[in-house]
Short mmCIF file of the C-alpha atoms (twelve columns), coordinates in Angstrom:
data_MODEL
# 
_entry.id   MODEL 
# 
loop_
_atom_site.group_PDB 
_atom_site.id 
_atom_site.type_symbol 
_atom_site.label_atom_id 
_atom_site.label_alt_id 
_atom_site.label_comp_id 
_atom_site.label_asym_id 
_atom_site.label_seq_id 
_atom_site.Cartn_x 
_atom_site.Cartn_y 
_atom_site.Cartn_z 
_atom_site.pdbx_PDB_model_num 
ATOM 1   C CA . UNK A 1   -38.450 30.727 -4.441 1 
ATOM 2   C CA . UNK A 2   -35.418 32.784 -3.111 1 
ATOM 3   C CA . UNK A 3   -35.857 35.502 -1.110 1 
ATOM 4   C CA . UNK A 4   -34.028 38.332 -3.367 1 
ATOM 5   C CA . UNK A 5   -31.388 40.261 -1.190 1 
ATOM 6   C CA . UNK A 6   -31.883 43.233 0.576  1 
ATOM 7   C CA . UNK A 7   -29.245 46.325 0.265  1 
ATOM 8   C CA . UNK A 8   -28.458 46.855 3.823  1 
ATOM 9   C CA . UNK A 9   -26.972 50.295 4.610  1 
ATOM 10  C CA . UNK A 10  -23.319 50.019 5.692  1 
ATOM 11  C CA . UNK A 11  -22.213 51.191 9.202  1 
ATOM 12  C CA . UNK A 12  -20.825 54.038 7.683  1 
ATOM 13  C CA . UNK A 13  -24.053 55.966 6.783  1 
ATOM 14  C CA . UNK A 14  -24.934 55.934 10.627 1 
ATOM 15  C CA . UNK A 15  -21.926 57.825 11.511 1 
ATOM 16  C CA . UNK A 16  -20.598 61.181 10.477 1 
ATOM 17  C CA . UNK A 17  -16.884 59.895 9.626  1 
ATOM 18  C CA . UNK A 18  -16.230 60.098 5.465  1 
ATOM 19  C CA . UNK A 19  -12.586 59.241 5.770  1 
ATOM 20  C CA . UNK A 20  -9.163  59.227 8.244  1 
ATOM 21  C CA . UNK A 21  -5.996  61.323 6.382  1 
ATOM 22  C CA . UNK A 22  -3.052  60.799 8.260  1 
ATOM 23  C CA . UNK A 23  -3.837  62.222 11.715 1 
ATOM 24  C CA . UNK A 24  -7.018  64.516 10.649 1 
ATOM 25  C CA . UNK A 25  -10.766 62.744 10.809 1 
ATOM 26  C CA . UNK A 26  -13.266 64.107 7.491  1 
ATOM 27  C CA . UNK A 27  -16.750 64.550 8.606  1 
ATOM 28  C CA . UNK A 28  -19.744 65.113 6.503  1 
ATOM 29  C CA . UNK A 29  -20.470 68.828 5.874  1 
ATOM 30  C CA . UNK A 30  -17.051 70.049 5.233  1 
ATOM 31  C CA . UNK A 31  -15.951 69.281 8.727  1 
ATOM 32  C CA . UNK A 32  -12.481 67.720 10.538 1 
ATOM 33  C CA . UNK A 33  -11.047 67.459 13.867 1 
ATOM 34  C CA . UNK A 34  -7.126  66.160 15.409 1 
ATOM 35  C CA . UNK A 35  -8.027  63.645 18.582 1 
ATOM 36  C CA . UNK A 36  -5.064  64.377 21.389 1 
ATOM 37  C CA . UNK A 37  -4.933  61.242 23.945 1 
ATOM 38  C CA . UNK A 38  -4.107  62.620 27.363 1 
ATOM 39  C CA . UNK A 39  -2.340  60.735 30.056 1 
ATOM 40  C CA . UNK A 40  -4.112  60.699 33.982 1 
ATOM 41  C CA . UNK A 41  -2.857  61.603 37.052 1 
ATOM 42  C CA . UNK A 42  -3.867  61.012 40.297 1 
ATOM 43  C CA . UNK A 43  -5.287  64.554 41.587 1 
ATOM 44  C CA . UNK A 44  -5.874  62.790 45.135 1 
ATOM 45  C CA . UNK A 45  -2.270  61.985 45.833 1 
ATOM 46  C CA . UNK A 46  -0.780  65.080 45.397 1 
ATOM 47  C CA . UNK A 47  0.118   67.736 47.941 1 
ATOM 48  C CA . UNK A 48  -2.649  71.022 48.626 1 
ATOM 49  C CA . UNK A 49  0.136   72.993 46.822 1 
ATOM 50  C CA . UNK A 50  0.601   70.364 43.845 1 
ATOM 51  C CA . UNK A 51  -3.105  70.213 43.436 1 
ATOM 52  C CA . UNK A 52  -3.538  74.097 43.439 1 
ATOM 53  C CA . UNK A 53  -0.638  74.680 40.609 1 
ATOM 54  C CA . UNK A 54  -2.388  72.201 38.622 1 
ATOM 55  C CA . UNK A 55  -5.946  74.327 39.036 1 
ATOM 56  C CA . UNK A 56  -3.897  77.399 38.030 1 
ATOM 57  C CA . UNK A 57  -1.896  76.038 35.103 1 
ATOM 58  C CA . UNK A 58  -5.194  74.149 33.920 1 
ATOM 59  C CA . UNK A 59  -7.221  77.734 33.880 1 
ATOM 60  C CA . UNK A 60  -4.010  78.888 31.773 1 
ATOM 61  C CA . UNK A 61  -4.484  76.529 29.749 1 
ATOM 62  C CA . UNK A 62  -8.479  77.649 29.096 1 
ATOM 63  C CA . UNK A 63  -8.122  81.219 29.275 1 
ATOM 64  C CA . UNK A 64  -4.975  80.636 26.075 1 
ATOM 65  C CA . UNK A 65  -7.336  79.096 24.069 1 
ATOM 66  C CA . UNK A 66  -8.262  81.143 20.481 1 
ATOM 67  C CA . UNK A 67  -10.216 78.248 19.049 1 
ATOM 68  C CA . UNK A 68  -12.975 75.620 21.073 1 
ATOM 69  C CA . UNK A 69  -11.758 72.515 21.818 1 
ATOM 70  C CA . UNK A 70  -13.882 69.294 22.764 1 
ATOM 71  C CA . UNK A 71  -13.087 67.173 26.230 1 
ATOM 72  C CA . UNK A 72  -13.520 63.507 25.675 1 
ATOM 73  C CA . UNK A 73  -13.882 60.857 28.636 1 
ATOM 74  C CA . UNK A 74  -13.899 56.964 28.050 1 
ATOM 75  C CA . UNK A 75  -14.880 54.423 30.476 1 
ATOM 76  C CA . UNK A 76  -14.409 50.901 29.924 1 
ATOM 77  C CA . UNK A 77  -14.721 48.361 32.232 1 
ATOM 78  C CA . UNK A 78  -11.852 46.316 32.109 1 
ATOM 79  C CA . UNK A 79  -11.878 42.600 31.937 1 
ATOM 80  C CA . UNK A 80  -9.198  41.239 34.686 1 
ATOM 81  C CA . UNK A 81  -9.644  37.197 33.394 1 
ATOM 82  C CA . UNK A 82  -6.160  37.277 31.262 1 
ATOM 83  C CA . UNK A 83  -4.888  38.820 34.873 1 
ATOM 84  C CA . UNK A 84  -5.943  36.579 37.576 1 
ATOM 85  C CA . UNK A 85  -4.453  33.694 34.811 1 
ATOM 86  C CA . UNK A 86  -0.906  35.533 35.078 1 
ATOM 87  C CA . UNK A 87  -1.403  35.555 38.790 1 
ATOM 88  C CA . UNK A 88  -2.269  31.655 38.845 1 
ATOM 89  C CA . UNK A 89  1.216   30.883 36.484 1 
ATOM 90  C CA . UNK A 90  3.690   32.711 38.129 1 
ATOM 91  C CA . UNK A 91  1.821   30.928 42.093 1 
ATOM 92  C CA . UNK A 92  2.642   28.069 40.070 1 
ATOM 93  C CA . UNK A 93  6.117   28.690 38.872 1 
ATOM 94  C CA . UNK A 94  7.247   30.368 42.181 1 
ATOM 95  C CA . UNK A 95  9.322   27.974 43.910 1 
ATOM 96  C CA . UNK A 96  9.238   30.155 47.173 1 
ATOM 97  C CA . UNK A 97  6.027   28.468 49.233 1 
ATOM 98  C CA . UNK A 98  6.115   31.960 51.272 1 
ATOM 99  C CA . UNK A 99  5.602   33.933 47.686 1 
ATOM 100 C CA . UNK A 100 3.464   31.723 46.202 1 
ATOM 101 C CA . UNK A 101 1.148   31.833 49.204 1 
ATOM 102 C CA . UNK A 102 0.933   35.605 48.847 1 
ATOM 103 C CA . UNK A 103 0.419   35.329 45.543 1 
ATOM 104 C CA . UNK A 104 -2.651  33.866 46.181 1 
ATOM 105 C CA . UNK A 105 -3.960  36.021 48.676 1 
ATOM 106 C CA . UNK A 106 -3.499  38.452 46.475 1 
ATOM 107 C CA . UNK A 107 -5.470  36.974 43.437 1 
ATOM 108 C CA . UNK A 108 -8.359  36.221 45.768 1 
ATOM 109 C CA . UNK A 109 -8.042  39.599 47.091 1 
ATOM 110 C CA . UNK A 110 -8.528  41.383 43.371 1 
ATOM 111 C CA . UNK A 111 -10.712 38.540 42.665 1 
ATOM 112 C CA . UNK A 112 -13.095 39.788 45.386 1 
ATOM 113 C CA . UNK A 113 -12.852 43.733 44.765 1 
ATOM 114 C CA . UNK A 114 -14.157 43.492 40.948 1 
ATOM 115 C CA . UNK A 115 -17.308 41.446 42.839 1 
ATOM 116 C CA . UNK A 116 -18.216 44.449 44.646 1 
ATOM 117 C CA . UNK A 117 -16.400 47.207 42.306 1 
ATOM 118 C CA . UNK A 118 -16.543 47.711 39.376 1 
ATOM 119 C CA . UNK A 119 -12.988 48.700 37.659 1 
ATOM 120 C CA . UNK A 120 -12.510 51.108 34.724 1 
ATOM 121 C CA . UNK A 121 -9.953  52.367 32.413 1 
ATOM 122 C CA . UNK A 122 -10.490 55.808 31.982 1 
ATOM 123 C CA . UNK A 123 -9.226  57.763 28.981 1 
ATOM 124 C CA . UNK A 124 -9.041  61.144 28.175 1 
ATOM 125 C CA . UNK A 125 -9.138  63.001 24.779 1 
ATOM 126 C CA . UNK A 126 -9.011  66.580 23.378 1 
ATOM 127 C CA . UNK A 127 -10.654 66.669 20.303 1 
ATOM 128 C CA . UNK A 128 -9.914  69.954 18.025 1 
ATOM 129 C CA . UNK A 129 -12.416 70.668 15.432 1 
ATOM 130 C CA . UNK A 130 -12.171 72.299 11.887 1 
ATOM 131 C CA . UNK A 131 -14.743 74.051 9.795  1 
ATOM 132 C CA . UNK A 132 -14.264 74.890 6.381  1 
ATOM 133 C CA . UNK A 133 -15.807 78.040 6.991  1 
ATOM 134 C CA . UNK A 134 -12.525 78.844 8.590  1 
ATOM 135 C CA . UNK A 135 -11.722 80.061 5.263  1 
ATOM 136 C CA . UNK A 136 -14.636 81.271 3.736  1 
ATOM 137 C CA . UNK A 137 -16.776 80.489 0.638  1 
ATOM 138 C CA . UNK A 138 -13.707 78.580 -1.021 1 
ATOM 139 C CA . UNK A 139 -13.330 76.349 1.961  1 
ATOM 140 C CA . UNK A 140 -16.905 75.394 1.767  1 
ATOM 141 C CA . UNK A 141 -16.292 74.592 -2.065 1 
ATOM 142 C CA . UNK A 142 -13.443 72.741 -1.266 1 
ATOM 143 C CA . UNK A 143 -15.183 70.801 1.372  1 
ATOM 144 C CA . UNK A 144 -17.911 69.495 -1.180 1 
ATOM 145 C CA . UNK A 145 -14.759 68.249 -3.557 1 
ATOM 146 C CA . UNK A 146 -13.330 66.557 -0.807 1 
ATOM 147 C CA . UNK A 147 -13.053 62.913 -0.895 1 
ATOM 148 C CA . UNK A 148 -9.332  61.890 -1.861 1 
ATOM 149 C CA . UNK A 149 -7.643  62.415 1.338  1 
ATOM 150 C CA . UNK A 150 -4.684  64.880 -0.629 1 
ATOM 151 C CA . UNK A 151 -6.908  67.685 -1.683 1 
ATOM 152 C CA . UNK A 152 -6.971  71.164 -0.784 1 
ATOM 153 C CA . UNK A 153 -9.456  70.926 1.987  1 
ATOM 154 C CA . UNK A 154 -7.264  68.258 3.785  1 
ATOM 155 C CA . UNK A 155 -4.306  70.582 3.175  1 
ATOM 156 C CA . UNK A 156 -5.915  73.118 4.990  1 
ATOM 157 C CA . UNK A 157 -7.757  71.519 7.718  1 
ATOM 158 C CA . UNK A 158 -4.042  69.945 8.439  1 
ATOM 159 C CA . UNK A 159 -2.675  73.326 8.401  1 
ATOM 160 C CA . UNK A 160 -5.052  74.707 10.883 1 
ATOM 161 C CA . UNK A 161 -5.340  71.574 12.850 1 
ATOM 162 C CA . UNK A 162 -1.081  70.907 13.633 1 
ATOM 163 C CA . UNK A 163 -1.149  75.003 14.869 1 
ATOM 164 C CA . UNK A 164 -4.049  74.470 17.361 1 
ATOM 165 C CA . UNK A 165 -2.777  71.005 18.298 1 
ATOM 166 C CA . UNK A 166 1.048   72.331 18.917 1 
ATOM 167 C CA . UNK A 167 -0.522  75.017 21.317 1 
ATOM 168 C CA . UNK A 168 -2.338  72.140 22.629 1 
ATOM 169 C CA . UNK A 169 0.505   70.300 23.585 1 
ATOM 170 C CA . UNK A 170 2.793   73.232 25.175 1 
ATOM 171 C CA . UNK A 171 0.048   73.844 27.751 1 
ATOM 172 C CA . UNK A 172 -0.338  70.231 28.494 1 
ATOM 173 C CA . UNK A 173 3.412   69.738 28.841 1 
ATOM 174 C CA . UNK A 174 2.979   72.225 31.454 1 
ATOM 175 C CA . UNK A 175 0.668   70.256 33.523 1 
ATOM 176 C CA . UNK A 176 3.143   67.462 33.142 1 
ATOM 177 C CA . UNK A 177 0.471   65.558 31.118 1 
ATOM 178 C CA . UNK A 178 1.811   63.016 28.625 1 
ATOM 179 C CA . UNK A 179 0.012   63.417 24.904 1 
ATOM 180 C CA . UNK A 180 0.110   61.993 21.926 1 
ATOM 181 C CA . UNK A 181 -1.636  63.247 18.792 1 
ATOM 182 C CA . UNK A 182 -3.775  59.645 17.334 1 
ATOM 183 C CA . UNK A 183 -2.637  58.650 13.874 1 
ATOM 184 C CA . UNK A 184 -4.432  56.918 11.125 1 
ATOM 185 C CA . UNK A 185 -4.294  53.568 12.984 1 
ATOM 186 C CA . UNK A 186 -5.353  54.313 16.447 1 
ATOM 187 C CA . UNK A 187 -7.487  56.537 14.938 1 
ATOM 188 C CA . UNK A 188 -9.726  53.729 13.353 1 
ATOM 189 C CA . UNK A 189 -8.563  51.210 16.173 1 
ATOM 190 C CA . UNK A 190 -10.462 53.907 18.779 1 
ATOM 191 C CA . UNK A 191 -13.748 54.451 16.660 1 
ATOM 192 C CA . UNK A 192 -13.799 50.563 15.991 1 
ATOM 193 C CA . UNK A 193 -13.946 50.102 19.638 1 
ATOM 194 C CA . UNK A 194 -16.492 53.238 20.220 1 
ATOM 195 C CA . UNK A 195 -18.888 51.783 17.944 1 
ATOM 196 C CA . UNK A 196 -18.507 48.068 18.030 1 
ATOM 197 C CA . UNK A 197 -18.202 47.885 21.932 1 
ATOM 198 C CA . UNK A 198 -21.042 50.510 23.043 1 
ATOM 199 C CA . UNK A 199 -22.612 47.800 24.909 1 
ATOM 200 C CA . UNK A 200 -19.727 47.814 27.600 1 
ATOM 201 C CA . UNK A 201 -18.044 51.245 26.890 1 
ATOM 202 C CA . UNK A 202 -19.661 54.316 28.192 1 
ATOM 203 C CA . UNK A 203 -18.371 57.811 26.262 1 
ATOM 204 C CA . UNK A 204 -19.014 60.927 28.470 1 
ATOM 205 C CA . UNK A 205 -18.187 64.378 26.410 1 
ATOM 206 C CA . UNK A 206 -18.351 67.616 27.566 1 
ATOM 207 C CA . UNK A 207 -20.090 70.549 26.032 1 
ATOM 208 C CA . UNK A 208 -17.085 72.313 23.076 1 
ATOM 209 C CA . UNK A 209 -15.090 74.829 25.431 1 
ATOM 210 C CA . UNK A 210 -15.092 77.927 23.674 1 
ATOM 211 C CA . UNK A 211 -12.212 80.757 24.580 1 
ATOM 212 C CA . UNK A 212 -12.666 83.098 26.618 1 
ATOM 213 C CA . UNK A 213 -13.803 80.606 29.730 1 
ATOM 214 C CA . UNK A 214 -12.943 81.513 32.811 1 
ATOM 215 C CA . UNK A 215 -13.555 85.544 33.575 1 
ATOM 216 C CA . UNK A 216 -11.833 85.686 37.167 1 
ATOM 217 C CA . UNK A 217 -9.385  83.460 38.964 1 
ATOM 218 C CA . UNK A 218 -9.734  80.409 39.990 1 
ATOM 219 C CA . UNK A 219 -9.971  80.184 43.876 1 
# 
């Protein structure tokens, strides 16, 4: 006798995500945040003075905020195979013997370091969130209509979302930070990864930074 099937929930009743509009993420519970991926930079290598304009300009950037934002950092250890192959093909296509001998003390050089370290891309999001409580007892009705993707509670969460994320931007420019505000696509491309690869990828998130944060100067 066959074993009747069993309705397995979907992935999507384990996480919080209803739907991706454009650029804005729906959450259950009339909720929606704008993801801003921020470019590194290398705090180590720059001057005393560099590194003390970016503490200033980076409490600036705190103490403008009118609205919490969330700090997102994602680890992934990186998988260096497809690169130590590229390293092998151009050894091989090198017809210098003084190159292609470097080459390879190279390759067994970074094939070494991963033994002992570990290496990691690091990324770095701002995450802006959106209640519907923003505006009231109609945004909370409007929130429990939601579910097209063009209704009145993606208008407005859109609205409100663009005006934080501008501000966003300007003080980032600033700190000479590249951003990007995440559309549709890298949107799901990003959560795809977050959920499918937790076994390798580590997400660290900071506590929502709520204005006013800093009450003196930084030192």
């Amino acid at each position: 006798m066959a074993t009747p099937a069993r309705n397995l929930p979907s992935t999507q009743k384990f996480i919080e995500i209803t739907n991706i509009a454009d650029d804005i993420v729906i959450s259950s519970g009339g909720n929606a945040c704008l993801v801003i991926e921020v470019s590194a930079t290398n705090f180590a290598l720059l001057s005393p003075e560099e590194q003390d304009a970016k503490i200033y300009t980076y409490a600036s950037l705190l103490n403008s905020l009118s609205f919490p934002i969330q700090i997102v950092i994602r680890s992934k250890k990186l998988d260096i195979t497809n690169y130590l192959k590229l390293l092998d093909d151009e050894k091989n296509k090198t017809q210098n013997t003084a190159l292609a001998k470097q080459i390879g003390l190279y390759r067994d050089f970074v094939k070494e370091l991963v033994k002992v370290n570990t290496v990691l891309d690091k990324k770095f999001y701002v995450v802006i969130p959106y209640s519907s409580l923003e505006k009231g007892a109609s945004g909370a009705r409007e929130a429990l209509k939601s579910g097209t993707g063009q209704d009145s509670f993606v208008v407005g969460a859109r609205a409100s979302l663009h005006s934080k994320a501008e501000s966003i931007h300007t003080q980032l420019r600033r700190l000479n930070l590249k951003a990007r505000t995440l559309d549709e696509e890298q949107l799901t491309k990003l959560f795809y990864e977050i959920f499918n690869d937790s076994a390798i990828n580590q997400v660290k998130t900071s506590p929502a930074v709520s204005p006013p944060v800093l009450e003196k100067e930084v030192k």
